[in-house]
N, C-alpha and C positions, 0 to 999 in steps of 0.2 A: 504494500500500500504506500501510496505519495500522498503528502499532503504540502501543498503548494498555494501560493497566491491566484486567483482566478483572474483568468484573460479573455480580453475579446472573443475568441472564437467558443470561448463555454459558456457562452449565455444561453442559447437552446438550450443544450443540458441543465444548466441553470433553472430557464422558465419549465421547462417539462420538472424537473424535482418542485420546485414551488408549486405545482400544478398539483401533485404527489402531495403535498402538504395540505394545499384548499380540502381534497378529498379526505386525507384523513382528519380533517379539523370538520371534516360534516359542511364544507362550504363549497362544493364543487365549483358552483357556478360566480365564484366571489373575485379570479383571477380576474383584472381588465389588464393588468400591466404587459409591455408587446417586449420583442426583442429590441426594436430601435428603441423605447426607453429604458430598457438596463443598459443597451450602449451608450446613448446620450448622459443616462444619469451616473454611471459608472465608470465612466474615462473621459470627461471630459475634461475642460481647464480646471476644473472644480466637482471632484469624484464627491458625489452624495452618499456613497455607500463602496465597500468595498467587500472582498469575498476570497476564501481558505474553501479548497476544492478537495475533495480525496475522490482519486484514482486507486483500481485497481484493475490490471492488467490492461492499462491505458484505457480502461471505462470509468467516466465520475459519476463515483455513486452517493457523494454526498457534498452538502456544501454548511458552512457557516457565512451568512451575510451582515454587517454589519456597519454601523457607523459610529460616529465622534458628536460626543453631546457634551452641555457646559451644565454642569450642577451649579445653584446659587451659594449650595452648601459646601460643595466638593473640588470644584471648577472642573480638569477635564474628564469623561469618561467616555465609554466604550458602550454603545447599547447593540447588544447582539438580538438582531432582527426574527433571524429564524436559522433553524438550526436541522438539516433536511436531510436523512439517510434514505436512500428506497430500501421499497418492503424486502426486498431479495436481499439486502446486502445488511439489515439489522441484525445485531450481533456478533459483528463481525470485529468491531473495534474503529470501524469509522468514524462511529458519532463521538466516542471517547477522545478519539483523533484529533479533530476538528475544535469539539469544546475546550480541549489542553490549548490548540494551538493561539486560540480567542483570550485565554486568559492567561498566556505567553505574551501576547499584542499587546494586552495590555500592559503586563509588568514592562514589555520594553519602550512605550509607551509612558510609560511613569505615571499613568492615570490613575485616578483615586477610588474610582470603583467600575463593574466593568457587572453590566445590567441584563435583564431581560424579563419577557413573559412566560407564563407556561399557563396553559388551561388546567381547571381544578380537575377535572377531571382526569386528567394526566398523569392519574397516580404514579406508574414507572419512572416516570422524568421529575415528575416531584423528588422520589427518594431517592434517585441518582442525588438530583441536584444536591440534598442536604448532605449528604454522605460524602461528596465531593465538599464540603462546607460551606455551601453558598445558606442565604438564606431567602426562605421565602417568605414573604411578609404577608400577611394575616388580614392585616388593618388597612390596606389600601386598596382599590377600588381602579380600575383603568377606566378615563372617560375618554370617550371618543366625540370627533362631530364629523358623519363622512361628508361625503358630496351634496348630497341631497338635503342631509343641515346644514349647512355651507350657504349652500343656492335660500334655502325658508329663512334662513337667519337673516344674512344681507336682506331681502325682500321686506322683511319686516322691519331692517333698520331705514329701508327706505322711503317703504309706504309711513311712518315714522315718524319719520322728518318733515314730514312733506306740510 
């Protein structure tokens, strides 16, 4: 197994394991993101995200994608996006792979914490996670606002004002 920096040419692989990911998160139909924006938004002058690839026998069967956030508390960190084995290749030590090499980023990195989500239901990756000593916190709450509260928000700050 390689576990490598991910390049232009693995973003398919890329989108099809993200895709891998919607399904096992019960959201098949949730992926809009294309090939031309993980290129745009992953190599351009200003990479928005970046990505640790694991190969095996020149097939990438897993990935960690990630970015650089600023704590008010912390200042810099690491929020690890998503974290993608296919089904064939779990257990294998990829996922182990990848989450080492993310929380290597960060130590070389000198960031002050180095983040992410996991669904509750997730029990396996919950007890990884603690085991490996991260911790998961209890008491906080993910909010979101996607597009379509985005689009009602604005609309209401306009009609609003008016």
């Amino acid at each position: 197994m390689i576990i490598r920096k991910g390049i232009q040419k693995d973003m398919l692989a890329v989108l099809d394991l993200i895709k891998q990911l919607a399904t096992f998160e019960k959201e098949p139909d949730a992926v809009v993101v294309t090939i031309d924006d993980l290129l745009r938004d992953g190599f351009g002058e200003n990479p928005l995200f970046y990505t640790f690839v694991a190969e095996i026998d020149s097939k990438i069967v897993g990935i960690a994608l990630y970015y650089y956030r600023y704590s008010t508390w912390k200042g810099k960190t690491i929020h690890l996006e998503d974290l993608i084995v296919n089904e064939e290749n779990r257990g294998s030590g990829a996922g182990f792979a990848l989450y080492s090499e993310i929380i290597a980023q960060g130590k070389r990195d000198n960031v002050r914490r180095v983040e992410w989500n996991v669904l509750d239901w997730n029990t396996p990756a919950i007890a990884f996670y603690k085991k490996s000593g991260a911790k998961v916190l209890d008491d906080w709450l993910v909010a979101q606002m996607d597009e379509e509260g985005i689009n009602n928000f604005m609309n209401q700050l306009i009609t609003n004002s008016k």
